[in-house]
TIKOLPA-486242 format. One record per residue (C-alpha): residue number from 1; residue in three letters; x, z, y. Coordinates in pm, 1 decimal. Layout:
! residues N
REC num residu        X        Z        Y
REC NUM    ALA        X        Z        Y
...
END
This chain:
! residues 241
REC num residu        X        Z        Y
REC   1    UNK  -1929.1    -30.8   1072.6
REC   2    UNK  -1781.1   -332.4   1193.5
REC   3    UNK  -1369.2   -370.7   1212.6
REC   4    UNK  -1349.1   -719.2   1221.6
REC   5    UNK  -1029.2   -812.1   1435.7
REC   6    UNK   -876.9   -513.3   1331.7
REC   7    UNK   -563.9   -509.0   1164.5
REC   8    UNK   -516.3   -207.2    858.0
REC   9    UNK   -213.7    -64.0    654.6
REC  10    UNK   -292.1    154.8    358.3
REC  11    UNK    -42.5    261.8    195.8
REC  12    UNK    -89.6    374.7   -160.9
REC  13    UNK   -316.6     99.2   -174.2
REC  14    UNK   -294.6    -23.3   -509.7
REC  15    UNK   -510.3    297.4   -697.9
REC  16    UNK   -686.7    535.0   -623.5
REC  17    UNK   -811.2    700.2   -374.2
REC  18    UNK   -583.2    445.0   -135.6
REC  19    UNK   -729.4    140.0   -339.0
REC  20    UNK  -1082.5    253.2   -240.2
REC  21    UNK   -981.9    307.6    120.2
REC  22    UNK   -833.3    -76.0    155.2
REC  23    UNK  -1151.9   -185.6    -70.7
REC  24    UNK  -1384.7     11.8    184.5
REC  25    UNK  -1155.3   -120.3    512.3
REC  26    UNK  -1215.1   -486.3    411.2
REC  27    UNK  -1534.3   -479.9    347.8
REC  28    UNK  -1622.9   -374.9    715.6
REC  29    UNK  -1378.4   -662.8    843.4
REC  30    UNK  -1044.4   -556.2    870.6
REC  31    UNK   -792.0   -757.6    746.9
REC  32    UNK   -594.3   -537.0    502.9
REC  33    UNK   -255.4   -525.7    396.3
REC  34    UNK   -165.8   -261.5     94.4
REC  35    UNK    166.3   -101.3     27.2
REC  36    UNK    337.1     87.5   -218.8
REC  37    UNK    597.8     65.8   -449.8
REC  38    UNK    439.6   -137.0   -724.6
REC  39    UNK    368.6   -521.9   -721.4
REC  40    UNK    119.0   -533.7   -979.7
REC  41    UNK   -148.2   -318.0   -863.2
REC  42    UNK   -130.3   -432.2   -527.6
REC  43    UNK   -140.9   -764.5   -601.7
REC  44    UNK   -447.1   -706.8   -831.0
REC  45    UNK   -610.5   -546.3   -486.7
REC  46    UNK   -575.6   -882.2   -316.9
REC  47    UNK   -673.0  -1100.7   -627.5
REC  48    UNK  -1014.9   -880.8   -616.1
REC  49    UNK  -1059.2   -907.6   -217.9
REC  50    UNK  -1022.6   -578.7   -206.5
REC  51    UNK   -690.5   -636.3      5.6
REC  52    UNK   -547.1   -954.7    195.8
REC  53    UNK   -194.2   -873.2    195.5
REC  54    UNK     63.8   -695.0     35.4
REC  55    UNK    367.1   -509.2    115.1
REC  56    UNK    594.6   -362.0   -156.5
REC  57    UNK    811.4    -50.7     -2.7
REC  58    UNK    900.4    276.3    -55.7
REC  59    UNK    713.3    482.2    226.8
REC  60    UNK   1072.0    692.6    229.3
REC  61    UNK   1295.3    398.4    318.9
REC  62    UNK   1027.6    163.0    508.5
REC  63    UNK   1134.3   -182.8    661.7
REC  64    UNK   1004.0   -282.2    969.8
REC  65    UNK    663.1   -317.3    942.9
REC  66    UNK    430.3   -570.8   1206.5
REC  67    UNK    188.3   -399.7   1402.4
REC  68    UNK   -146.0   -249.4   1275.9
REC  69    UNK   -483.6    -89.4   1470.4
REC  70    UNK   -523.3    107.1   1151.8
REC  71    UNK   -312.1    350.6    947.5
REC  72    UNK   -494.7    529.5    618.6
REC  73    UNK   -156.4    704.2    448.1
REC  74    UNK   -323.8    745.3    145.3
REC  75    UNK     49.5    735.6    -30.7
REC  76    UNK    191.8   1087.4   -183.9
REC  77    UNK    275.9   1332.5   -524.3
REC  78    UNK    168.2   1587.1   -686.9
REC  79    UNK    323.9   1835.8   -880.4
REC  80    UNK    246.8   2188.8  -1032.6
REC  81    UNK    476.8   2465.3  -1172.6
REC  82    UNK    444.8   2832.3  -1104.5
REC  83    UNK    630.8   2961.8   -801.7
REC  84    UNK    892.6   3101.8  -1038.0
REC  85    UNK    969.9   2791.3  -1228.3
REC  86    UNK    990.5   2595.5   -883.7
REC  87    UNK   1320.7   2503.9   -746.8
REC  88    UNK   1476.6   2366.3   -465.6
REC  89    UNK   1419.9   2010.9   -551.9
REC  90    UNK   1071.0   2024.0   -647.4
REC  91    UNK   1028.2   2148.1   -299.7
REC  92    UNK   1241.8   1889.1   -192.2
REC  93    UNK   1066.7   1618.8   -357.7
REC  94    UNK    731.6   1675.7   -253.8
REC  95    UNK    815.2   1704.0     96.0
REC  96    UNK   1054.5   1407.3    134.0
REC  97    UNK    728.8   1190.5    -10.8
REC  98    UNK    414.7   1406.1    102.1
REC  99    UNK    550.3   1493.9    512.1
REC 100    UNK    874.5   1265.9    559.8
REC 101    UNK    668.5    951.2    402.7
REC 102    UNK    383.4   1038.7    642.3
REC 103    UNK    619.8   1109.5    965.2
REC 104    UNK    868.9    756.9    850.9
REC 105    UNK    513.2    544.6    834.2
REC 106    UNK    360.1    697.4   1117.6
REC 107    UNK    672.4    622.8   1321.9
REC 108    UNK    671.8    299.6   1208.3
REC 109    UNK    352.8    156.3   1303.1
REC 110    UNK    240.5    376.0   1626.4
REC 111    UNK    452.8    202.3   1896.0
REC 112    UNK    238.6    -91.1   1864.4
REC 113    UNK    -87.0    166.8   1896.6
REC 114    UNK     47.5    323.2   2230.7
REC 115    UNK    158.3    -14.0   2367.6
REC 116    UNK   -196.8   -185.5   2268.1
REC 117    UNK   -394.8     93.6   2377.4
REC 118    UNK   -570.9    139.0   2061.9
REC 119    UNK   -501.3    306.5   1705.2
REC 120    UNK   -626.3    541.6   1411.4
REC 121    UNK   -390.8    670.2   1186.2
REC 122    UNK   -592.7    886.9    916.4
REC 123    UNK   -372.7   1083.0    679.3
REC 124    UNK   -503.4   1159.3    312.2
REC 125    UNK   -440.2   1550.9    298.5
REC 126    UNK   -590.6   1785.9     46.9
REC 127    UNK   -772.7   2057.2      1.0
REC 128    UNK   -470.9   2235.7   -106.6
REC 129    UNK   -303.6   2183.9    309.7
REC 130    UNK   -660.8   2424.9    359.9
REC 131    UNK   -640.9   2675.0    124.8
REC 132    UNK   -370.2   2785.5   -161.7
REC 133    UNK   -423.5   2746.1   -529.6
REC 134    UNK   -207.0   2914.7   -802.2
REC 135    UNK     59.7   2710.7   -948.6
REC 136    UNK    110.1   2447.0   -609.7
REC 137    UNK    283.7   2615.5   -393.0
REC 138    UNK    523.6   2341.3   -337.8
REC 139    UNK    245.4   2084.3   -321.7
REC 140    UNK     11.9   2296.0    -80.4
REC 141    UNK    286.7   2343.2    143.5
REC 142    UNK    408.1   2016.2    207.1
REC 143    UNK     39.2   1943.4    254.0
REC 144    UNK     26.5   2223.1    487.7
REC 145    UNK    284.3   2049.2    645.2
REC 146    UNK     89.4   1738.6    680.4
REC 147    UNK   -173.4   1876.4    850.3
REC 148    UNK     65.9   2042.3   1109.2
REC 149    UNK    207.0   1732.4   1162.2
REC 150    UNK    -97.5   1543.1   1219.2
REC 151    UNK   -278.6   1838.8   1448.5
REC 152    UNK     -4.9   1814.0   1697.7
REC 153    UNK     75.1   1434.2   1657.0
REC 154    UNK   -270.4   1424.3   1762.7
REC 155    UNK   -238.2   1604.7   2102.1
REC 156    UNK     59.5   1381.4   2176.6
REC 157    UNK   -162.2   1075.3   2174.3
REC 158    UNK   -468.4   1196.1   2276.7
REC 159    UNK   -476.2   1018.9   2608.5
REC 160    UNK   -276.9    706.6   2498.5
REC 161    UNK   -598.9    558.0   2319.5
REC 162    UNK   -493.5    685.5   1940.6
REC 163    UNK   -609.8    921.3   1747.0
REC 164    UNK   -489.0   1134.8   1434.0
REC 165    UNK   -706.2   1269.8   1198.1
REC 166    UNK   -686.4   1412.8    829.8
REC 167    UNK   -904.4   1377.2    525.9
REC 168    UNK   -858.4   1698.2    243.8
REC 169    UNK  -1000.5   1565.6    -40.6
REC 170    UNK  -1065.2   1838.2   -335.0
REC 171    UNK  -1012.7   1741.4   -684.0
REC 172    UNK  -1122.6   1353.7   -733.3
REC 173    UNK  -1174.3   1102.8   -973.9
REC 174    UNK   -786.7    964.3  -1019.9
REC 175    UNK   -498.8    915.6  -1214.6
REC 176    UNK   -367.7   1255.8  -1072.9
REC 177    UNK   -645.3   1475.0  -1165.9
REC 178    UNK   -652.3   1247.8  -1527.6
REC 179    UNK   -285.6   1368.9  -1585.4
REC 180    UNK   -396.6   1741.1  -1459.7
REC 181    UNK   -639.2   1740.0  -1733.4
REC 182    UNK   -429.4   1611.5  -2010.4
REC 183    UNK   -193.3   1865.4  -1920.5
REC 184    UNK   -428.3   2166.7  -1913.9
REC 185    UNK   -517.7   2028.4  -2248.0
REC 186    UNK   -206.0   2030.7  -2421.8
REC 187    UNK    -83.1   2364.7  -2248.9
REC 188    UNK   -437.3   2567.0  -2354.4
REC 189    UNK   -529.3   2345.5  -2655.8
REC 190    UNK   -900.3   2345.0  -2458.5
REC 191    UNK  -1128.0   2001.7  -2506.8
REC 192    UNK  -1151.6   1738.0  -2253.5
REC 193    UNK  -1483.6   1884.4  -2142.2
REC 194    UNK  -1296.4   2254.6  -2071.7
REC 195    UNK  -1017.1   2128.0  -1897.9
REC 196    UNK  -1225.2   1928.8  -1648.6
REC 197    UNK  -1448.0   2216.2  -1567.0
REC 198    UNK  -1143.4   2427.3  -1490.8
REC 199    UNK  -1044.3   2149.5  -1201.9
REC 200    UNK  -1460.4   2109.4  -1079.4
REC 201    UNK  -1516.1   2492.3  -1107.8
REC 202    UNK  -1346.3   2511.6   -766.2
REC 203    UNK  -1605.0   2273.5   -609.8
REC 204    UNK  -2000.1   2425.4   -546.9
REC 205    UNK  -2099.0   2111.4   -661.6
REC 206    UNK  -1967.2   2136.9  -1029.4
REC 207    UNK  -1777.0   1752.1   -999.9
REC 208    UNK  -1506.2   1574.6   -933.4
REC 209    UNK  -1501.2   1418.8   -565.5
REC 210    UNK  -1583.0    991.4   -562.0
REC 211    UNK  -1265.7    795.7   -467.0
REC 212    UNK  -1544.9    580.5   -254.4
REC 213    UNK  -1680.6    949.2    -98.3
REC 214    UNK  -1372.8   1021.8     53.6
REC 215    UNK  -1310.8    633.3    155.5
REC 216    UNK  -1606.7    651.4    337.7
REC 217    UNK  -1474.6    979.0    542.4
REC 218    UNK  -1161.2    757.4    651.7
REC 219    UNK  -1392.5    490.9    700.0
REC 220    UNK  -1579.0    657.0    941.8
REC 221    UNK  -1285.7    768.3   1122.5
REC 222    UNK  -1127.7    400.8   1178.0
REC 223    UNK  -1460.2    317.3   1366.8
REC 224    UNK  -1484.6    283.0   1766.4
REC 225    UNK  -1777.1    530.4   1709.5
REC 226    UNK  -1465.2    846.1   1603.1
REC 227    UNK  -1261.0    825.0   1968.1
REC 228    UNK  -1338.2   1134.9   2064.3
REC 229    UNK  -1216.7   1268.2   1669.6
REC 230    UNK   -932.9   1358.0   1715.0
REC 231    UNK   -662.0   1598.4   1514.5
REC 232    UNK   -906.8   1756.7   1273.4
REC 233    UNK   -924.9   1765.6    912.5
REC 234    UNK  -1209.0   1667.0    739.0
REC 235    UNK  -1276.1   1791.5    421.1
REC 236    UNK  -1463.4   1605.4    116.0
REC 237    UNK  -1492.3   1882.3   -120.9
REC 238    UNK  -1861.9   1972.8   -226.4
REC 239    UNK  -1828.6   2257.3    -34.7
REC 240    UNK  -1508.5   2446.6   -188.0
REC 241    UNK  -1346.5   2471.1    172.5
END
């Protein structure tokens, strides 16, 4: 994979999954700026190499941004609650970040794409915008959502040189899935040990997805080898989907 010359926003670039993208990005070549809402982390990125610049925005009130081959949206939420206990702003909350971030960064950077020719914007879905699981409905929908938006975003462009693709990770190694646990924990009282295997008993595999395995999915799809990927949405799951 080669992406020298090519220019790459991640947003959500300072952990995570996002931080692995931008880590995996530059070290093909591309010259990566990471953005998110925190200076520290993304400045950290850049100190490592992982990252060359860094922008520090909200993806729900974005300035202008310069132009970019490369989009991974890697920004977003979660949040759990049974459907009961859900309200209108949880709802709210999750899609203003999880779709409107997506559609406001999208918007932002895929003028340049159409006018050059040439883009990839890869959004980081989930498992839960394939399938439901108990206790996210508000979260699986407004990655449901996501995916809707990228499917037909990606028939728009088709023919303009850009594509639009997805990545549904399943449960991974992150700060979101670290706070899942310590919840389960101190709602069933269970050990660290039984409240991970009730997040990897979903995946055939019995483990929690790689941040690198699913940077290397988006990866793939930023390369002049994907053109003729376009609006699907690739799961990195073990198998669950």
């Amino acid at each position: 994979m080669d992406l020298h010359g090519r220019t790459a926003l991640v947003t959500g670039g300072g952990s995570g999954i996002g931080a692995a993208c931008a880590t995996a990005l530059t070290a093909a070549g591309a010259t990566v700026t990471v953005l998110g809402r925190r200076p520290a982390p993304l400045r950290a990125m850049v100190a490592a190499g992982a990252a060359q610049h860094v922008l520090e925005a909200d993806i729900t009130a974005l300035p202008a941004l310069p132009r970019f081959d490369l989009l991974v949206h890697a920004a977003g939420m979660a949040e759990s609650a049974p459907f009961l206990a859900s309200d209108a702003a949880l709802f709210e909350r999750l899609w203003r970040v999880n779709l409107l971030g997506a559609v406001a960064t999208a918007q932002a950077v895929l003028p340049g794409m159409l006018e050059d020719g040439f883009g990839r914007i890869v959004m980081l879905a989930s498992t839960a915008g394939l399938k439901g699981y108990a206790y996210t409905t508000a979260y699986a929908a407004s990655k449901h959502a996501l995916l809707g938006l990228v499917r037909s975003l990606a028939q728009e462009v088709a023919a303009r040189g850009v594509t639009v693709n997805a990545v549904c990770p399943g449960f991974t190694e992150t700060a979101i899935v670290a706070r899942a646990t310590a919840r389960i924990m101190a709602k069933t009282g269970r050990g660290e040990a039984e409240a991970r295997a009730e997040l990897t008993k979903h995946n055939p595999q019995r483990r929690l997805v790689q941040p690198a395995e699913v940077a290397a999915a988006v990866l793939a799809l930023c390369g002049a080898g994907a053109s003729a990927i376009n609006g699907q949405a690739i799961a990195v799951d073990g198998g669950e989907t």
